[in-house]
C-alpha positions in Angstrom: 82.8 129.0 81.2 79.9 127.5 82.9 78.9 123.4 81.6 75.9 122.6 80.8 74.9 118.9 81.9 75.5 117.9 77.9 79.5 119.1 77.9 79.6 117.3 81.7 78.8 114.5 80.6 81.2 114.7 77.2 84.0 115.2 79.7 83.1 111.9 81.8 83.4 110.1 78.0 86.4 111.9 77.1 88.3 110.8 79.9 86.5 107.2 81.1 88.5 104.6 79.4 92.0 106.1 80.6 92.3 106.0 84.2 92.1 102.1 85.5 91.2 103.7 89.0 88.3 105.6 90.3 90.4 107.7 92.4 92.6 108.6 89.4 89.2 109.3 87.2 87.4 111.2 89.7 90.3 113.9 90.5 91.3 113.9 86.7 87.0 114.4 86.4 87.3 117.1 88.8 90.1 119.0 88.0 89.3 119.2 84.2 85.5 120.7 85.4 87.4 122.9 87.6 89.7 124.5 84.8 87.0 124.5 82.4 85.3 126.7 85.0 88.3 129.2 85.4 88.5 129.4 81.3 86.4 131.9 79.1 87.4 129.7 75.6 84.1 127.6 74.3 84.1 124.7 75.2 85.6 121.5 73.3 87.3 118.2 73.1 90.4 120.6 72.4 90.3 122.6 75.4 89.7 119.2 77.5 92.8 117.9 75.7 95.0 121.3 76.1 94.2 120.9 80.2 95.4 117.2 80.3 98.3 117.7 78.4 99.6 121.2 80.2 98.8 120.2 83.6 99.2 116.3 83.9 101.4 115.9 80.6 99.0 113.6 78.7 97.0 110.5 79.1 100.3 108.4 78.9 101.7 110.7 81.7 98.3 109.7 83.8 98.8 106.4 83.6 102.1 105.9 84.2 101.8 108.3 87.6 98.6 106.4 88.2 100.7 103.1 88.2 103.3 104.2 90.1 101.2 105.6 92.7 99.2 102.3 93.0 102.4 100.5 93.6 103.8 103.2 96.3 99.9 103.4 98.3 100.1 99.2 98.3 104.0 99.4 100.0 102.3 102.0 102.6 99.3 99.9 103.7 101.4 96.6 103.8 103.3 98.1 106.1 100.8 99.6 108.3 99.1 96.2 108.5 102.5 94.6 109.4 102.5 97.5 112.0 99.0 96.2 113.0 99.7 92.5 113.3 102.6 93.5 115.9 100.7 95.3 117.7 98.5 92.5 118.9 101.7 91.7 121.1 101.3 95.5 122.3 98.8 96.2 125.9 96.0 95.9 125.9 95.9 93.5 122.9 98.4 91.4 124.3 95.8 89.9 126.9 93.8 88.1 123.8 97.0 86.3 122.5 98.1 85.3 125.9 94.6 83.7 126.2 94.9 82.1 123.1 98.2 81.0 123.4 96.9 79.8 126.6 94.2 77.3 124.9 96.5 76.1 122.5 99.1 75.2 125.5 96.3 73.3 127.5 95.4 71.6 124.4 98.7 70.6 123.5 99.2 68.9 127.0 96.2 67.2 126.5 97.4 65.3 123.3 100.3 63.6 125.6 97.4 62.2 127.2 94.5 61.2 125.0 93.9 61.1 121.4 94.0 64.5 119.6 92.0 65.1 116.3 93.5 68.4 115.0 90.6 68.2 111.8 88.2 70.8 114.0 90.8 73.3 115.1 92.4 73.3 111.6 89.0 73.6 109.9 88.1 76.4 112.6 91.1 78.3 111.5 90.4 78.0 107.7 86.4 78.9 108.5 88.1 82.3 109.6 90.4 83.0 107.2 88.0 82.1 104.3 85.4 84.0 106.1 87.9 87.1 105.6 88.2 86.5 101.8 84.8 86.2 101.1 84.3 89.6 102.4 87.5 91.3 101.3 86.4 90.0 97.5 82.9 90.7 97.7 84.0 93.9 98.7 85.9 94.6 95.4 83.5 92.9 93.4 80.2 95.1 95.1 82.7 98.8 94.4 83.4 97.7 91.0 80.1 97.4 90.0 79.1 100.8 92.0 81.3 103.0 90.6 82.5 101.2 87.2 86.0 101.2 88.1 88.9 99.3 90.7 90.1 101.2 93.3 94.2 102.0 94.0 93.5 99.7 96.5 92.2 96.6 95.4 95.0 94.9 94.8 96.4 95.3 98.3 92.7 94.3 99.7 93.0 91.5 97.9 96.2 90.1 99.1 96.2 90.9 102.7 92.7 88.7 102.6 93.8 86.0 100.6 97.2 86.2 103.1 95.3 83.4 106.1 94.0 81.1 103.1 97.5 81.0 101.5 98.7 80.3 105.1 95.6 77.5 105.9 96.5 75.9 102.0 100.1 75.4 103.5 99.1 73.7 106.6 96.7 71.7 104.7 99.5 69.8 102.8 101.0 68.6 106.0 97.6 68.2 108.8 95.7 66.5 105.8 98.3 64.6 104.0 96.7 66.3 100.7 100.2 66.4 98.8 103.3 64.0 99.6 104.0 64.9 102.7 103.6 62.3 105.6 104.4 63.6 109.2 104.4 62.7 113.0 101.1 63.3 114.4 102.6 65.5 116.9 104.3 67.4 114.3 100.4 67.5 113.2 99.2 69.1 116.4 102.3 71.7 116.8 101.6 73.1 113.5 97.3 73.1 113.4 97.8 75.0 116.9 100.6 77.8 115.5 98.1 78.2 112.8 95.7 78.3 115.0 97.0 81.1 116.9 98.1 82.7 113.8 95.0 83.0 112.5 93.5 84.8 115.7 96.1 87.2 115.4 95.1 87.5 111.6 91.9 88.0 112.2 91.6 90.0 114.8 94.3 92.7 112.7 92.9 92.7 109.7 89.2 93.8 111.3 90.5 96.3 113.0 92.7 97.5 110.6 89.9 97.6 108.0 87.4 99.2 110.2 90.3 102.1 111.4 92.7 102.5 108.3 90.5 101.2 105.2 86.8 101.0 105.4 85.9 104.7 104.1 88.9 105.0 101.6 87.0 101.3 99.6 83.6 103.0 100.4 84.7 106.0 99.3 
């Protein structure tokens, strides 16, 4: 049968509220149209039912799947990040964290000489990490609004960006004595400079990951 923009657009309301995802609702969307085509019944809410429940086994079936492959897609891209973060130890990236590590070391040999105020290096660090969340959210926030609906992929965007500030909130409680923990002020210095070579590993991982593994898949 061939649909007319008025039964389009009663498939789209049939099926909007189900599917949490925009991925899920647009190959549900698209399949439906398709078998609608290939079918010479008239059209109706029926039919649309009929498709869902022989070929995906009902709106409970959807959802279920739809969770399931949510949770399976977020174990994948952890992974490949994890695969990313290690391979800033790989040539050529290895060059960066060697000159990093570098800074850090002169820096800490200065501190057995003068006075060391760790406050800029561990604000530095969190200006980077929060810097990440602010766009990862906005991110979410700008696709939700665009296309009505999360993606699968949300969720994993918004851990692996909130990952450096969970890190920085940690460090906090012992560089800025926030909670009740008092420690040595080298102890101070050891620990703002491992974040702060964290965080350039961090950083520099989670752009190019985004930019190579993730950018047209949230665009999308």
């Amino acid at each position: 049968m061939k649909l007319s923009e008025e039964q389009i657009e009663e498939v789209r309301n049939y099926i909007i509220a189900v599917p949490k995802y925009r991925e899920t609702y647009n190959e549900l969307f698209d399949h439906i149209l398709n078998a609608l085509a290939e079918c010479d019944a008239t059209f109706s809410t029926d039919e649309i039912a009929k498709i869902i429940n022989n070929d995906f086994g009902g709106f409970s079936e959807i959802v279920q799947q739809e969770k399931k492959y949510q949770k399976e897609l977020g174990k994948k891209y952890n992974v490949i990040f994890r695969r990313q973060l290690l391979n800033t130890f790989k040539w050529p990236e290895i060059l960066n964290n060697l000159i990093i590590f570098s800074l850090c070391l002169i820096l800490y040999t200065t501190t057995e000489r003068t006075v060391f105020n760790t406050k800029p290096i561990f604000f530095a660090s969190l200006i980077c990490c929060l810097s990440i969340a602010v766009f990862g959210f906005s991110m979410i926030v700008k696709n939700r609004l665009k296309h009505a609906k999360y993606s699968l992929l949300d969720n994993f965007l918004a851990y692996s960006c909130a990952f450096g500030l969970i890190m920085t909130n940690a460090v906090m409680q012992l560089v800025m004595n926030v909670n009740l923990f008092t420690v040595s002020n080298h102890t101070k210095i050891i620990t703002t400079l491992s974040l702060f070579f964290f965080c350039s590993i961090y950083v520099r991982a989670f752009i190019k990951f985004y930019n190579q593994k993730f950018k047209i898949l949230t665009l999308s």
